[in-house]
N, C-alpha and C positions, 0 to 999 in steps of 0.2 A: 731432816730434809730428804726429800725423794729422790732415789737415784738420778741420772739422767736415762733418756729412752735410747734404747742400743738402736741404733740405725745405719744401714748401707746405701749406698749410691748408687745407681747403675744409669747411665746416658751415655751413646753411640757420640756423644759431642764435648771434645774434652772442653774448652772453654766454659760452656753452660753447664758443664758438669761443678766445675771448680766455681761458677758462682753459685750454685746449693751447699756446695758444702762450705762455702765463708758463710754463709747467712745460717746455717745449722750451726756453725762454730759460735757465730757471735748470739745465738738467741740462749745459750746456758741450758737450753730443759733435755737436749741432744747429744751423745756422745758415739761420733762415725768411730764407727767401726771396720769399714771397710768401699772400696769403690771400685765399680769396674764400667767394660764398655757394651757389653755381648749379651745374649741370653745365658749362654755355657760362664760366664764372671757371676749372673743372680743366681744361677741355681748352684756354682760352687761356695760364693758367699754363705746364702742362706744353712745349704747343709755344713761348712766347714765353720761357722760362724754364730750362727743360730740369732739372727737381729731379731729383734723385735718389730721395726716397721722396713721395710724394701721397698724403697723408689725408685720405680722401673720406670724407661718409657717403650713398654712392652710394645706399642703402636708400631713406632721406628725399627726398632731390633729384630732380627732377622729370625724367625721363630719365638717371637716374645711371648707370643698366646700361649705355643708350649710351655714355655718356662712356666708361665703362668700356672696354665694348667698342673705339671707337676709340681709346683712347687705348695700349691693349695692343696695335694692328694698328702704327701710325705711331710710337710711342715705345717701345719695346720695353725701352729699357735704364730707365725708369722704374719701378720698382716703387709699386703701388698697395696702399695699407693700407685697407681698411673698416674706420670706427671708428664702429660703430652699436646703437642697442639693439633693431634688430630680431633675433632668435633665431630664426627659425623655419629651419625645412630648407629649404627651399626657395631663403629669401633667401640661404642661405648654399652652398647648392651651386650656383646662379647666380652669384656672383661668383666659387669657386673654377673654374668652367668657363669663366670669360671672363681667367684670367689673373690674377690678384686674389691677392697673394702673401701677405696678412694678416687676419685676421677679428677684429677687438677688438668688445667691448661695451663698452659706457658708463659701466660700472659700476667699471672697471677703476682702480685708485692712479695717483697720477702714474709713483711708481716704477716700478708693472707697464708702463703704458705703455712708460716709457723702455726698460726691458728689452726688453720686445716688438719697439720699430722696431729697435734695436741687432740681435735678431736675426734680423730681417725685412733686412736693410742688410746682414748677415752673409752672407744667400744662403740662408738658411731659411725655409721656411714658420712659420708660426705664427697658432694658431687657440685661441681663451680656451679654457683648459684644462677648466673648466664646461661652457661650452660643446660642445667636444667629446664628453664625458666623456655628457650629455646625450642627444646627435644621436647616440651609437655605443648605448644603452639605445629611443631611439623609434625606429632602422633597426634595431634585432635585429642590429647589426653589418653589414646590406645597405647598395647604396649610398644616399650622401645624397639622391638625386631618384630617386624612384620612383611612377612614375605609379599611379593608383588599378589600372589594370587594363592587357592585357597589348595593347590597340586602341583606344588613345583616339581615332588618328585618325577608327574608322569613325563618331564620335558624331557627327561634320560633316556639314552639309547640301552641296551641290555649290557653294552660292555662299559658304560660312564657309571652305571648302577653298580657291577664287578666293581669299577674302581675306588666311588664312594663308601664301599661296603670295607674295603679293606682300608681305606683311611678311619675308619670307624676303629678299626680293630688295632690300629698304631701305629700300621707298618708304615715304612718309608717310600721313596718312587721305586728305589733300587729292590725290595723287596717286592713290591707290586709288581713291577716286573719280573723278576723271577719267580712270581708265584703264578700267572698268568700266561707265562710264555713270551713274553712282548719285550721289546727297548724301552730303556730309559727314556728315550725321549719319543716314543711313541706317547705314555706312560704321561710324561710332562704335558701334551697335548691333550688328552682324554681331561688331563686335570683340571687343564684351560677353560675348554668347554663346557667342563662342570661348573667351574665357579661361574662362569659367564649365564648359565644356564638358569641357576640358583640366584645369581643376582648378589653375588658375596665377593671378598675382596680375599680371602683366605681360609685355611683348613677349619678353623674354630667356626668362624661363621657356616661353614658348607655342614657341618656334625650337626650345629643347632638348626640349620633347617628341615636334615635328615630325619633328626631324629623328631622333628615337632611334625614330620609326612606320616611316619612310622608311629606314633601316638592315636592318630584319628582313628 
């Protein structure tokens, strides 16, 4: 008989947190391993712990994209499940771009669930069939991130484009600004503008528009 599949927990909501892991407990193919609330709980899990599947809901979590992000560069053999009710395109073709081998909604059975990691843990993508079914009706079948228009870059001022440039590169606000000369909360302002500008909801989304100006 096959082991059971090492899995962690991560949800900002302890309630809903604790009805995944009774429905992991009672399906037998699962053995948690560990659970937290944060972005800084999956990416300590993952490296102190080494799951096999991480149920994140990277959407909610307050740099979850990051976590994402490194946790897809340094752990690679982890596969990461998004189990969130945000729907929009965006959030979801930000996670399948950073690696992110599962899209679940909230809404989902326990059954569905279990099915879902089984075949996310299989070596299959899997994204709520809704969902999809959705996202492939509001892209006309195009892909799922498509900027309003075909230059967003040029809607940047010369000092939003500075800022972009250094979120590209890793740094923080607090470094941005001390690498430019400016306040923190000048710093938080330009950042506003940008995402506003770009049409994005956060850092991950604003790199993927960057970088798809900067490919042309």
């Amino acid at each position: 008989m096959a082991s059971p599949v090492r899995i962690a927990i991560v949800d900002p909501h302890p309630l809903f947190r604790t009805g995944i892991v009774q429905t992991i407990a009672a399906s037998g193919h699962f053995q948690l391993i560990g659970e937290g609330e944060t972005a800084n709980d999956a990416c300590r899990l993952v490296h102190e712990l080494a799951p096999e599947l991480l149920v994140f809901d990277a959407c909610l979590a307050e740099n979850g994209f990051d976590a994402v992000r490194d946790i897809s560069k340094t752990d690679p053999h982890c596969r990461i499940v998004v189990l969130t009710a945000r729907d929009d395109a965006l959030s979801v073709s930000s996670a399948l771009a950073l690696g992110v081998k599962g899209y679940i909604l909230k809404g989902v059975s326990g059954a569905e669930l279990i099915d879902a990691l089984q075949t996310i843990h299989g070596g299959r993508p899997f994204l709520t069939p809704e969902l999809a079914s959705r996202l492939l009706v509001d892209t006309r079948g195009g892909p799922l991130f498509n900027p309003l228009d075909d230059k967003p870059l040029e809607k940047l001022t010369h000092r939003e484009k500075q800022v972009l440039d250094r979120l590209a590169q890793g740094m923080t606000n607090r470094e941005i600004a001390r690498n430019l000369g400016l306040n923190i909360k000048t710093i938080k302002c330009y950042i506003t503008q940008v995402f506003r500008k770009l049409n994005v909801n956060n850092r991950v989304q604003a790199l993927t528009v960057a970088q798809s100006g900067n490919s042309d």
